[in-house]
N, C-alpha and C positions, 0 to 999 in steps of 0.2 A: 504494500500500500504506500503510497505516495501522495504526501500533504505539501500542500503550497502556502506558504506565507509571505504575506504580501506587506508591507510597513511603507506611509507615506508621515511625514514630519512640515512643519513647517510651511505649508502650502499658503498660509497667509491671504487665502484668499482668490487668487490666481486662476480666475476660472477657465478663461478662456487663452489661449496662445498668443497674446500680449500685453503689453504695460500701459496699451492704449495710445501709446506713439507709434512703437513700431511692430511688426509681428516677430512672436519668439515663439520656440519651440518648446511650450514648459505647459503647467496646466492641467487642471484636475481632469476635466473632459477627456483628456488625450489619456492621460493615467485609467482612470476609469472605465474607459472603454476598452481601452488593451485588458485590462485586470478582467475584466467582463467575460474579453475571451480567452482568454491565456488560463484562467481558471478550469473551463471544460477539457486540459487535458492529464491535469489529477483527479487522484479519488475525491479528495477534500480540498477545503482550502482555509486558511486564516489570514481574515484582514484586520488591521490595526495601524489604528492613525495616534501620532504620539504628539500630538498638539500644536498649538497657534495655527490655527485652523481659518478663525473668524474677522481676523483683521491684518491689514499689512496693505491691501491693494484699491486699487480707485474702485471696484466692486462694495469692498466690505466699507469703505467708508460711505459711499452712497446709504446703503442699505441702515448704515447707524442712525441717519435722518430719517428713517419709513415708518418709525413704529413698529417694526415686525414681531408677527406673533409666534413666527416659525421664521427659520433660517434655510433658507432654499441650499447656500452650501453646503452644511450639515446634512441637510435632506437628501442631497446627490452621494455621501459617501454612502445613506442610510440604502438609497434605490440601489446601491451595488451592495447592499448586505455586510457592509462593514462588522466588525465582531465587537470592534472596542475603541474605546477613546479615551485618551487619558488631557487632561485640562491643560491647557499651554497659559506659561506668563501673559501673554496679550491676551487669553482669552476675559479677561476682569478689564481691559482699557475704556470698553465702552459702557461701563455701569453693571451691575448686579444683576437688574431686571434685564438688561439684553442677554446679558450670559443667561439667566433661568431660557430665556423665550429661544435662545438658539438652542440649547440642548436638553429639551425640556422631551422634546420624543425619542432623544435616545436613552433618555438618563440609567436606564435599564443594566446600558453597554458603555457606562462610566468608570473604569476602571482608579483608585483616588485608595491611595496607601497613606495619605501623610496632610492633607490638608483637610484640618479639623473644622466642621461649622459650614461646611462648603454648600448654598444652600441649592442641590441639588441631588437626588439619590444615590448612590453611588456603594461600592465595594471593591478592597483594597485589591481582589483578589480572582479571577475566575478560571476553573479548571476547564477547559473542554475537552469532551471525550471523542474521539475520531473511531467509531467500530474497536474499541477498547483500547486504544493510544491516546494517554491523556496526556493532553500539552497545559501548563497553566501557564498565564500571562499575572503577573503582576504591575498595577501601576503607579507610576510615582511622578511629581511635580517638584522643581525646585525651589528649594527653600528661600530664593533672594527675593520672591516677591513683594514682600513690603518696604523693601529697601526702592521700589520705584515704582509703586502705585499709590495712587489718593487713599487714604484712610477709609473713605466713603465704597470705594468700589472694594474693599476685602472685609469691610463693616463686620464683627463676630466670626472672623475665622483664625485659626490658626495653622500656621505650616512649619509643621513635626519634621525632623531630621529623619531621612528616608531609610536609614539605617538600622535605626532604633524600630522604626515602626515594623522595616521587614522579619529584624529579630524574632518579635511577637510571633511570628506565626511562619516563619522559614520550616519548622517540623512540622508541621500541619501540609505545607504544598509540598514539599519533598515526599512525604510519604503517600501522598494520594495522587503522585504524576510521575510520568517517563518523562521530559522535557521540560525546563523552568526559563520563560523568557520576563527578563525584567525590563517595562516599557517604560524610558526614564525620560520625560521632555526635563533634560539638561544634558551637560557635557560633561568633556573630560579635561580633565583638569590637569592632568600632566602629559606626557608621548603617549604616542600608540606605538613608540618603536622597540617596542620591549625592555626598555634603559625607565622609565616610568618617572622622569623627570619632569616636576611642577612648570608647567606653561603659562603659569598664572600666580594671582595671589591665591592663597588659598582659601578661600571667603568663605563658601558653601554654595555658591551662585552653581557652581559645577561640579558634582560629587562621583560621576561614572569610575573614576578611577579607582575612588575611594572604598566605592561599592565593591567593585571587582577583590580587592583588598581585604574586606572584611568576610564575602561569602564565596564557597565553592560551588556551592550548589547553582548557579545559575549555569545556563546552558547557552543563552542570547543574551544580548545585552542593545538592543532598541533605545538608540538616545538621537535629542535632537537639539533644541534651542542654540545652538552656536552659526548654523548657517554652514558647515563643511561636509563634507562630501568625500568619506571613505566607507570601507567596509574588510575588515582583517580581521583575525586570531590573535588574540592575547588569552596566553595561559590554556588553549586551548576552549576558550570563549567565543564564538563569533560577536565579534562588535560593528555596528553599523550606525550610521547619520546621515540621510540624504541630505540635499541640498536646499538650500530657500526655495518657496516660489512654484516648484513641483517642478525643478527641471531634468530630477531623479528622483527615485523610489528602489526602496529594497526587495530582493525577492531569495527566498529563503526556499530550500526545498528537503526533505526528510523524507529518506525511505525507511520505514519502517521495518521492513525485513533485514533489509543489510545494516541498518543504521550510520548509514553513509550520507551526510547533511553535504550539500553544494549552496552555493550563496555568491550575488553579484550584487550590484547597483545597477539597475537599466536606465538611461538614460532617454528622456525622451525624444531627443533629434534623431534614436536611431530607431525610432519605430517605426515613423513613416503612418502612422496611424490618424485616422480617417475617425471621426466623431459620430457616436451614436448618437442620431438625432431624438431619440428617446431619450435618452441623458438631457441634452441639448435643450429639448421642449420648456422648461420649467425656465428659463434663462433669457429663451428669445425676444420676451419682449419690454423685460426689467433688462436686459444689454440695450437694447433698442432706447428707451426711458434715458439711462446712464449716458448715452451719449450724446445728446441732449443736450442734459445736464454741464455735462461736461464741459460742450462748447459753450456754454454763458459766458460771453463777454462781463468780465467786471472792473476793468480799467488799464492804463495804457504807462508805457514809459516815452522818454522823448526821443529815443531811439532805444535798438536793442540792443540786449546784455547777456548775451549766449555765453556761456561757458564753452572752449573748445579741449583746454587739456586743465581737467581738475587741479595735476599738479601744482601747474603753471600758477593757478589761482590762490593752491596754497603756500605756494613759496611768495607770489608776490600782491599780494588782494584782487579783487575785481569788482568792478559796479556791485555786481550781485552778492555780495561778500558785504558790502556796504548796506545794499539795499534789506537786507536780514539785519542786521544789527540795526537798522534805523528804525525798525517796525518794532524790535524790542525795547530800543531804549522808549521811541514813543508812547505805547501802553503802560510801561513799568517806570518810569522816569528815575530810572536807576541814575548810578555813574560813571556805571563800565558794562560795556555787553560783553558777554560770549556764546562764540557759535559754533557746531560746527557743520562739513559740508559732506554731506552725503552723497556716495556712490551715483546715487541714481540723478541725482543734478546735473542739469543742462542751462540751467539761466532761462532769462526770456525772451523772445521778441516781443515788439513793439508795443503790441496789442495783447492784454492779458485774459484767456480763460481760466476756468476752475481747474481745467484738465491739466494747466500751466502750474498752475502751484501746488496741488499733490504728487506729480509727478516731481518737484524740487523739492516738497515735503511731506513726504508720504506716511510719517509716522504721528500717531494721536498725541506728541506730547502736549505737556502745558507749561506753565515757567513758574518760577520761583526769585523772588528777589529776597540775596542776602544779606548781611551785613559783615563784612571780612576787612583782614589791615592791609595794610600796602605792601606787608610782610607776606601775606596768604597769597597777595593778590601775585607777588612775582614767586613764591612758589608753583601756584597753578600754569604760570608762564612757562619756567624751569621745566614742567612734567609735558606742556606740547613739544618745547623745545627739543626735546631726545627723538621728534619725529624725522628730523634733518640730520644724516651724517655724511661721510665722505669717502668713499668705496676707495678702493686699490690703485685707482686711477686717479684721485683727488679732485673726482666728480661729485657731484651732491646726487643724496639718493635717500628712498624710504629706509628709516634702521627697521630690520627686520622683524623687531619687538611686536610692529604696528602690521607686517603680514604673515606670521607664524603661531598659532598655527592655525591659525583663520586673519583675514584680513578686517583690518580694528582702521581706516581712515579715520571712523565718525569718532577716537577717541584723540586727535591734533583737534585743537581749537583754535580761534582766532579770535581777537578779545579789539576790541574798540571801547572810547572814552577818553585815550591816552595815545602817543605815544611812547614807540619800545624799538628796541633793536636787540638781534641773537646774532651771537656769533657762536658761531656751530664749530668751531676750532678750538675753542674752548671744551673741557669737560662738562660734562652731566650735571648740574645743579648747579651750574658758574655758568652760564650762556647768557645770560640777559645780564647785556651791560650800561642799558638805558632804558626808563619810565620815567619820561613828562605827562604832566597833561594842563595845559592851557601855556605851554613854553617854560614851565617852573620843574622841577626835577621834584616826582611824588613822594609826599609825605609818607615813611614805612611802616611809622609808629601810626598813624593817623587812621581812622575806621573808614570804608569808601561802601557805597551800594555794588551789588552786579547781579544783572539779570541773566539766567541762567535754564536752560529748560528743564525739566525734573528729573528726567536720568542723571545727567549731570549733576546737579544737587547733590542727590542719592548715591550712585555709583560711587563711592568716598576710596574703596580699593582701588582704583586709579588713579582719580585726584585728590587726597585726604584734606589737600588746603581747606576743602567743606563742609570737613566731619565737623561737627556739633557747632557751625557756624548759626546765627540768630538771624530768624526768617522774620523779615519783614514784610513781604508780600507775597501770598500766596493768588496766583492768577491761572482759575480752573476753567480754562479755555483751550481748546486744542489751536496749536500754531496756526495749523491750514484756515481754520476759521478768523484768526486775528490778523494774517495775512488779507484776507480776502474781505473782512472789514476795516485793513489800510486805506485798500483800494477802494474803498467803498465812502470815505473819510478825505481824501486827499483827490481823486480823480487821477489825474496826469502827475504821474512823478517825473521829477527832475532828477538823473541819473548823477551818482556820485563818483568819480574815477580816482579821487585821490585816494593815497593808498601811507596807514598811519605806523606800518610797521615797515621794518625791514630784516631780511636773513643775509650777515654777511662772514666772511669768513673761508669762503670756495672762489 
């Protein structure tokens, strides 16, 4: 007998094969229909989605506007008979009640080992039986949630270290199963190269390694929340992580006679795969609606400000670099912004839609204004600054900190209110050899505002400058909407070209 298992991660939304710019090859539809049929040529099959599901793409952020009472995504993994789900970080960004109303008909096939109070049905644990080959799946969520959600959206929950929780009842699945897969939406926290060195701080944000560490009994090991894209053997464990976005997916296979397990990542560009329009149906005319939407003119610049090579932008500023720090400082009337520039950013032209600024800010944060010294303020400087070094060739280039072992851009900042100057030929926490602001050289002992969006804030294992800094303004508004009530506020922006830092030293 021969069972297939099928693991999608981090699909954020991605229903269709693009970002609504250009077309991609990625996409729940494409997945789903392959899985559809690719399932008819085992006995059995197991599907499992290991979270952030419900937000991430100009799809799921439309739909947070609808009021919905059911989640048509959730629904398409449910029409291919998905088995389990286990709850992603994002899935709490758009409030409590939309999490109940999206998974409110699966809740069933909730799999939830560690997040206490969660207010939907759920169980840590489910064995299934395959004609007497029981496989259990265990699931678990990472613990860093509250370290970068609103208070309001995890309102009476708690999230129990995934460890401790599996302990409880690790002899209860062992004993009542052939096969123990543990479906972990987090990462790993050190190599996969068998050396099992820390890649990180070690916070709890990403515990896979840890896990592997403390139990033998597992047999898979299903993680996701990082956004990488492997699938290997440690210790004899198959571990696997698709990629954001659904531009892969796992597929696991067990023969039960030989007990010879095979395992890849398929990638969706190589399938070549053609949409079932039955899938399809539930979509066609909320895509139709969304794009729409999407094109709504909401205001103009005096010319355009396209980004062409990110890096360019962030070694040396750009309009659009400006034009974000100026929508922060306006709302928050801080006295320093920080920002920073996401992967998926192109700038704009001339004329702005909605479909323009979720695609340059496609994530629901909100901001935070702090109160920090001039001392915090050139430490957090110091910690972007390690993003710039200078290769073998005494070229300037990304230190590898920032793409190892997943690629981290969104954690270099660019801060405005001031100027500053890095010289990247300098050591690590000695680079910033200048902060003016208004031509006076910044007071260090002196307290300054910065607005900041809420990972930021939170996220304190990167930039600690924040840890236990005193919140003066809390602003529960997602960016994209604060963006698009600038434009709503000002009409015709006048484009800012100057540029208040400098990296020198290459």
């Amino acid at each position: 007998m021969k069972i297939a298992i099928y693991q999608t991660s981090d699909l954020h939304g991605y229903v269709y094969p693009t970002n609504y710019v250009d077309y991609q090859e990625l996409g729940i539809l494409k997945i789903a229909s392959f899985i559809q049929n690719d399932e008819k040529n085992y006995d059995h099959s197991l599907k499992i989605d290991t979270g952030d599901l419900t937000q991430g793409s100009a799809m799921t952020h439309y739909l947070s506007k609808q009021n919905i009472t059911q989640n048509p995504i959730v629904n398409l993994l449910d029409k291919v008979s998905f088995d389990a789900f286990v709850i992603g970080n994002h899935e709490f960004n758009y409030g409590l009640d939309y999490l109940k109303n999206s998974y409110k008909q699966v809740e069933d096939k909730i799999l939830n080992s560690n997040i206490k109070g969660l207010p939907l049905k759920s169980k840590p644990y489910e064995i299934f039986n395959f004609d007497g080959y029981r496989i259990a799946v265990v699931g678990a969520t990472t613990v860093f949630i509250p370290n970068w959600e609103q208070a309001s959206t995890i309102e009476g929950m708690e999230f129990l270290d995934p460890i401790e929780t599996f302990k409880s009842f690790e002899d209860e699945v062992v004993k009542n199963s052939d096969l123990v897969i543990y479906a972990y939406h987090g990462g790993f926290e050190k190599s996969i190269d068998g050396m099992n060195t820390p890649t990180e701080k070690l916070t709890k944000e990403n515990q896979a390694s840890e896990i592997l560490e403390n139990f033998t009994s597992i047999d898979i090991l299903l993680s996701g929340h990082q956004h990488r894209s492997f699938i290997t053997k440690l210790n004899e464990v198959i571990c696997a992580q698709p990629i954001n976005n659904g531009g892969n997916f796992t597929k696991i296979v067990v023969d039960t006679q030989t007990l010879e397990i095979t395992y890849e990542l398929i990638d969706v560009e190589s399938l070549g795969q053609t949409i079932n329009p039955e899938l399809e149906e539930d979509f066609t005319k909320l895509n139709e609606d969304l794009e729409v939407y999407l094109d709504t003119k909401i205001g103009e610049f005096s010319e355009d400000i396209l980004m062409y090579d990110l890096f360019e932008a962030r070694l040396h500023s750009h309009p659009f670099i400006n034009f974000i720090h100026d929508v922060q400082l306006d709302i928050s009337h801080a006295d320093f912004s920080s920002i920073c520039i996401f992967d998926t950013a192109k700038g704009f032209e001339k004329e702005v839609t909605i479909r323009d600024v979720l695609i340059n800010y496609p994530y629901p944060n909100t901001l935070k204004v702090l109160e920090i010294s001039g001392h915090k303020l050139k430490e957090a400087i110091e910690i972007s600054a390690t993003y710039f070094v200078l290769d073998d060739t005494g070229s300037i280039t990304i230190n590898r900190d920032f793409l190892v072992p997943k690629i981290q851009n969104y954690n270099y900042d660019l801060y405005r209110g001031l100027d500053y100057i890095i010289d990247i030929s300098r050591p690590f926490g000695d680079r910033v050899i200048s902060m003016t602001k208004d031509g006076i050289e910044l007071d260090l002992d002196a307290n300054y505002t910065i607005v900041l969006n809420n990972y930021r804030a939170t996220n304190t294992s990167k930039y600690p400058a924040y840890e236990n800094a005193k919140l003066i303004k809390d602003i529960n508004m997602d960016m994209s909407e604060i963006i698009i009530n600038y434009f709503e506020k000002y009409g015709k922006i006048q484009i800012k070209s100057d540029s208040n830092f400098k990296v020198i030293g290459f």
